[in-house]
N, C-alpha and C positions, 0 to 999 in steps of 0.2 A: 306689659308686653312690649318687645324695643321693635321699633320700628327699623324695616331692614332697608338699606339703602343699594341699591345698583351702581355700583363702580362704571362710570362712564368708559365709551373706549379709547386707547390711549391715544388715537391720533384726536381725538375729540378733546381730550384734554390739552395735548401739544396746541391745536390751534385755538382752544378759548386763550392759555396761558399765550402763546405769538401774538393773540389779539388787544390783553390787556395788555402785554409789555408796549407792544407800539402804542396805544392809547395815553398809555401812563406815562411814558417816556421820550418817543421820539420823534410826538408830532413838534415838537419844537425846535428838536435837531432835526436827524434825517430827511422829517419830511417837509422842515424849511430850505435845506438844502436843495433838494429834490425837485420842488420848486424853482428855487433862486435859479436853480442849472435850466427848467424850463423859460423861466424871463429871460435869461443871460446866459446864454449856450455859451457863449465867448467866452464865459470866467472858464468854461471847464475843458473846452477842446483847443483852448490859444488862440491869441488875440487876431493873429493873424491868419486863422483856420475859421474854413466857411460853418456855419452851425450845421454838425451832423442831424441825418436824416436816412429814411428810408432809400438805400443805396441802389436797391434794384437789381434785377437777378442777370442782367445782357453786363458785365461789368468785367471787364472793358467790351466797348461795342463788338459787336460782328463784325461790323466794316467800317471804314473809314467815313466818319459823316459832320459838317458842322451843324446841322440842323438839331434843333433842341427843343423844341414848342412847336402844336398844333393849335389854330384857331380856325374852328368849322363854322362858317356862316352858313347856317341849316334853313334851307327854304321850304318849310313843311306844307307840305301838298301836293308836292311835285309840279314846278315849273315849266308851261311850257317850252320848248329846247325849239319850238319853229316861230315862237316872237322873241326871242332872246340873243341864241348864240350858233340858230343852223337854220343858213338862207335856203330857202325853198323854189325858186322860180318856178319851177315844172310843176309843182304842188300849186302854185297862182295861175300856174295859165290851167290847169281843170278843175278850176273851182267852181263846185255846184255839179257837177258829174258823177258820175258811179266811179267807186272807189277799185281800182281792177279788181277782181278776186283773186290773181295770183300772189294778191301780198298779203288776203288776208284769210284764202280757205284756210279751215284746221286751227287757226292760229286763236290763240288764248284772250280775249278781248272781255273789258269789264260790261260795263252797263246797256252797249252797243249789239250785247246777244242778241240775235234774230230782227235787227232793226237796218232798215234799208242802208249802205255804207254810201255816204256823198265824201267827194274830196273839199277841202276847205281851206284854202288860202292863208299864206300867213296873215297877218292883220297889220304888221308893220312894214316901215324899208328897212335897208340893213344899210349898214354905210362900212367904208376900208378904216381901219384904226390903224395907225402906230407905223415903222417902217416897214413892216412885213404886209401890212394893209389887210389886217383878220376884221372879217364882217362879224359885225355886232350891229344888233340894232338900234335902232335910233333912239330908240326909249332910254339907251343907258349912255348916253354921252360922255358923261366924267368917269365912266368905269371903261369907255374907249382910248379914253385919256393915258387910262395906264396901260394900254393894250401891251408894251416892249416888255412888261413883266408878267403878261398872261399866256399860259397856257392853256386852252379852250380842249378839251378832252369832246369829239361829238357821236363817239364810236359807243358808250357807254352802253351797259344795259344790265337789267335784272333778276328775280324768278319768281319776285310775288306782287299781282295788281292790287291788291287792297292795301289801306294806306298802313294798320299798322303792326302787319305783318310784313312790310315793305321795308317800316323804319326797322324793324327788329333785324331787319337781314341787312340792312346797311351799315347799321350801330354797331353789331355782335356778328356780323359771317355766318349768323344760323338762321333758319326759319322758324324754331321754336324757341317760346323763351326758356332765360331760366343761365342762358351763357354771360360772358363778359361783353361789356360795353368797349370798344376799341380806343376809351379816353379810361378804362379800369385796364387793360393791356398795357397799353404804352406807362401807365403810373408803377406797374409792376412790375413790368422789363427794366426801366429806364430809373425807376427810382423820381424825386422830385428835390428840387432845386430850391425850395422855401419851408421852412419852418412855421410859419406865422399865416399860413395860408393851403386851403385844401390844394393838394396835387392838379387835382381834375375838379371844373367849376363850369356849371351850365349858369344858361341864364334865358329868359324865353320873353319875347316881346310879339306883340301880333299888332295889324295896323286896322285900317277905316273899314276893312271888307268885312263880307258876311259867314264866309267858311271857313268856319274856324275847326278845323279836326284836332280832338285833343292828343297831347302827348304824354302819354303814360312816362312816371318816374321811372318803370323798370327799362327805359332807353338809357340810363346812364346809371345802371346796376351793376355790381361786381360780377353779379352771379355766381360762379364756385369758386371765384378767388375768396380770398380773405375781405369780411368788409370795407376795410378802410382804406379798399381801391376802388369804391364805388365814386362816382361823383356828387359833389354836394350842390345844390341848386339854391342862388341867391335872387330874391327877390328885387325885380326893378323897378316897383314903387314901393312908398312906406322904409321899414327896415329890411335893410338887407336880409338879416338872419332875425328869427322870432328871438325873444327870450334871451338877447346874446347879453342885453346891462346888467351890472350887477345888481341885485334885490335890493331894493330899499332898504339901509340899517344892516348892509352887511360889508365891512370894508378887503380892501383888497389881501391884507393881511389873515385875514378868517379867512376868505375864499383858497387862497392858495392853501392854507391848513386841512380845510376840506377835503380837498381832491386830495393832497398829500396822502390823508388819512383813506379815500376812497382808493388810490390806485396802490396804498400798499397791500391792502385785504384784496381787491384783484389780483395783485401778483401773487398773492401767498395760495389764490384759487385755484392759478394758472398753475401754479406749481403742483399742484396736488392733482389736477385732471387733466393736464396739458390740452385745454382746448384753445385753439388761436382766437377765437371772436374774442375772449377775454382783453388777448393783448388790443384788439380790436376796441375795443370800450373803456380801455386805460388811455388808448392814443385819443379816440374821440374824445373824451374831457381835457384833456392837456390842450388839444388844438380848439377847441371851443374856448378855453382859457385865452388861450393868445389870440385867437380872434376878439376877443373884445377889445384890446389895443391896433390888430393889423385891421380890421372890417370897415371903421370909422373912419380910418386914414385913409384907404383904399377909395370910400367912395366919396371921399368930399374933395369937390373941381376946381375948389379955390382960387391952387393953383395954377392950374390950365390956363394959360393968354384965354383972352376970346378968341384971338385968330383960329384958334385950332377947336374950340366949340363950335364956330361960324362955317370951319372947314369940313365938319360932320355932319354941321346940320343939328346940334345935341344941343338939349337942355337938361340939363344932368336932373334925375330922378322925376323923369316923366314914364319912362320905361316902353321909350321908343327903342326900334333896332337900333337908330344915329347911337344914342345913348349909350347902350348895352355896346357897340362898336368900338367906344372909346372907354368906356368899363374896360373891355380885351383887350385894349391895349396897355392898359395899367396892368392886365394881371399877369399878361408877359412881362412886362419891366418885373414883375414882384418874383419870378420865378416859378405858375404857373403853367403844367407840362401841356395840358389840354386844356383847353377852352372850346364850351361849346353856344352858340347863339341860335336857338330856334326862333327863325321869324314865321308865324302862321298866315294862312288865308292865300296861300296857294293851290287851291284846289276849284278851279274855274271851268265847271261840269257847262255854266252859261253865260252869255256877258264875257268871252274871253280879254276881246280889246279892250273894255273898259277898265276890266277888272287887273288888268296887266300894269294898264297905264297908269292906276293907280299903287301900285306895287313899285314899279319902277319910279316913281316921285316917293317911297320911300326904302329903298335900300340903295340905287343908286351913286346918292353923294356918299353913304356913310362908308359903304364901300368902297369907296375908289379914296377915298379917306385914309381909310385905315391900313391901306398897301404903300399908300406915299407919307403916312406919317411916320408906316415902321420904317421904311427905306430911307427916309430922312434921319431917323434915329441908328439908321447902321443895324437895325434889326432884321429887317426882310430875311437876309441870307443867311441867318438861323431860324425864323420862323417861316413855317409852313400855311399858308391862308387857302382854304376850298370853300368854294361858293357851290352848291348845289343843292338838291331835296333826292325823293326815295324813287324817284321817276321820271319820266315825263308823260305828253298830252298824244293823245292821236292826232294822225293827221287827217281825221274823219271827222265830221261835225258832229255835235251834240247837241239836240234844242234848236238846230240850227246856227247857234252861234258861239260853243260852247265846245269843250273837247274832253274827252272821256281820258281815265288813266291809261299809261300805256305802258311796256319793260322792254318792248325790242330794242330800242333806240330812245339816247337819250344828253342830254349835255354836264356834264360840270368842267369849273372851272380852277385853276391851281395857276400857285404864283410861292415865289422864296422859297426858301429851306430846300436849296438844292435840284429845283426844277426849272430847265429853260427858259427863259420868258419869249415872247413873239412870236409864237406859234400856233397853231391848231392842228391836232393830232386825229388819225381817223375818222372815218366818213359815215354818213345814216346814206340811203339810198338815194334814191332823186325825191322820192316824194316825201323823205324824214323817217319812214316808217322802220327800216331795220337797220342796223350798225353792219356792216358790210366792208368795210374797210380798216383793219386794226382792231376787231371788238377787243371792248374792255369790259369785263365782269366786276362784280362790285371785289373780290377776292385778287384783284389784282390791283386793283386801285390800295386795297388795302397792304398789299404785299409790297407795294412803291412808297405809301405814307411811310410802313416798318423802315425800309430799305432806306430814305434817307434820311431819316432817326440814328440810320446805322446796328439796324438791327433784321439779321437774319429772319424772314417769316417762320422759314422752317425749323429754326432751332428755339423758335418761341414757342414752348407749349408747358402743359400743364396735363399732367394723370386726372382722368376726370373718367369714371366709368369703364376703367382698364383700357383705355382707349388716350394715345396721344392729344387732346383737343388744344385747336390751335384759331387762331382770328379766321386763317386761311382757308380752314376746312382742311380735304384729304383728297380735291379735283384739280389739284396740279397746278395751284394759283402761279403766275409769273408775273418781276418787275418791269413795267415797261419801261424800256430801257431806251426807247428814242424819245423819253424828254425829258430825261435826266440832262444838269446843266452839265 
């Protein structure tokens, strides 16, 4: 009896036969080439042409902008904005009093529901900085220092008290998840400036205190973009990136053969289903490649004087914020679009003074650091630096000494990449409690980063559910335009 065999189908045979020919043949050409052009972009785009990269879809800008990089010094917990950066007197002189109820019937308050409202004094002095003489509090001295290049935004405010549904609508402009991260926005508009290094690069250090609210990965997610505008998160002790050396007993010559061989069978996938994650997970190996020559360079401080470790505060790979501070400034020099720095343990329900005071002995120097080290390097006025968290504190006690979340009013702070310096922009009321003078929504703060990135908010968007979706939302986001430089 002959045994009958089933004729495969022909695309079936096409791609075993695509499969063996590359195997048989051209992992030693093509796909050492393929390669060599990934070590050596130069041999292939001219010596004089910067190594091509993901160009970015704002190309050429919307508007006129020299600003090129973002570095978010993220203070997770929400910081209080009445010991930092908005003097309160009238809030000191009724401390320990009832809190009026005209500021706070009806209105939205976290953990303070149904609980007697006392007013509660700042905790610090404020003193005049800079030629414009912008009160800052005393706690942060060398961040007074740079006052002529601060913009103190105090108008601020939000739409969600819990912490992290708070960060999600700071990060991405939406209350749910599931959107892009505004450092996977700007990577996608704008394209990135390095080869050898993720676009968008978090990094999270937390200090002595005891509240530490965790920060979920999906803060610096793509969400419906394409993955490989998500940000990549390096670790600031130990190794940077897990898993980045090569294997034992396997040399650099086999590895580049590897991938070769792995990103031509993904392309041959792509081809056939056109799904984009694919080219997604051809770029992820490639750039995991080259990070294992840029990642090692990047974090070793060799070269750094002391002067300028003394001048942070940093001891490179303790995975302080000092640290991670001058990390972000290396990963702008590397071409880096975003950088983000979560510092935790800002969420001071009790204990506010103490807990401040310790806060401000560690962000402080590193901060005031990293504005006069880029401005010393001639970077400032392309890069963009914001200090701030996802809230701020009431101006009602908590525990008696201690202050609950709050969104009416709140502080951040900007400097470079096209924003005035020495100034302070709108008002919270007499007692701190609501933004009253110039509010600024998180949607416009984000519509002012876009803007002087040079790129239109409104024309940034993406088909996501038949629907425009955009950083800004669809509630009329505006740039503020009085503290543009």
């Amino acid at each position: 009896m002959k045994t009958k065999f089933s004729a495969a189908p022909p695309d079936a045979v096409a791609l075993g036969v695509h499969r063996r020919t590359f195997l048989g043949r051209t992992i030693a050409g093509v796909g050492s080439l393929a390669l060599h052009s990934l070590m050596h972009p130069r041999l292939w785009a001219g010596a004089s042409q910067p190594a091509p990269g993901w160009p970015g879809v704002v190309n050429p800008r919307h508007v006129a902008s020299r600003c090129k990089r973002v570095i978010f010094l993220y203070q997770a917990g929400g910081p209080s904005h009445l010991e930092t950066f908005d003097p309160k007197p009238r809030l000191g002189e009724m401390h320990g009093k009832p809190m009026p109820e005209s500021f706070t019937k009806g209105q939205q308050i976290a953990q303070l529901q149904g609980k007697a409202l006392k007013c509660f004094g700042p905790q610090f002095s404020f003193r005049r900085f800079g030629k414009a003489g912008i009160e800052i509090t005393d706690r942060f001295p060398l961040i007074g220092g740079v006052a002529d290049d601060l913009c103190v935004i105090r108008s601020m405010f939000t739409e969600q008290i819990n912490h992290d549904p708070a960060h999600t609508f700071m990060n991405t402009g939406a209350i749910v998840a599931g959107r892009p991260s505004m450092g996977s926005w700007l990577l996608y508009g704008l394209g990135t400036e390095t080869q050898d290094l993720p676009g968008f690069v978090v990094l999270v250090s937390q200090g002595k205190g005891g509240q530490m609210q965790p920060i979920a990965a999906r803060q610096w997610s793509a969400g419906f973009l394409p993955g490989r505008f998500q940000g990549v998160k390096l670790n600031s002790t130990g190794d940077p990136v897990l898993h980045l050396r090569t294997p034992e007993g396997l040399g650099t010559a086999g590895q580049e053969e590897s991938i070769a061989a792995i990103s031509a069978l993904n392309r041959i996938r792509h081809d056939r289903v056109g799904d984009p994650e694919i080219l997604t997970r051809i770029a992820q190996y490639e750039m995991a490649f080259r990070m294992q020559a840029s990642v090692p360079e990047l974090v070793d401080m060799r070269n750094e004087p002391q002067s300028v470790l003394d001048s942070y505060g940093a001891r490179p790979g303790d995975g302080s914020f000092a640290s991670n501070c001058l990390l972000a400034r290396r990963l702008a020099e590397r071409g880096v679009r975003f950088i983000q720095l979560y510092h935790r343990d800002w969420d001071h329900h009790q204990a506010v003074k103490s807990n401040i005071d310790l806060k401000a002995a560690e962000v402080d120097r590193p901060t005031a650091a990293l504005i006069h080290d880029l401005k010393q390097r001639g970077m400032l006025d392309d890069t963009l630096v914001v200090w701030g968290g996802e809230f701020g504190r009431t101006p009602m006690s908590q525990d008696g000494d201690g202050r609950d979340h709050h969104i009416k009013g709140f502080s951040i702070v900007m400097a470079g990449g096209g924003i005035r310096g020495g100034m302070a922009y709108g008002a919270t009321d007499e007692l701190g409690y609501a933004a009253v003078e110039n509010p600024v929504s998180v949607h416009d703060f984000h519509a002012t980063m876009l803007h002087v990135l040079g790129v239109d908010h409104e024309r940034l968007s993406v088909k996501f559910q038949g629907l425009d979706a955009k950083l800004t939302g669809v509630e009329g986001a505006k740039v503020i335009k009085g503290i543009l430089a």
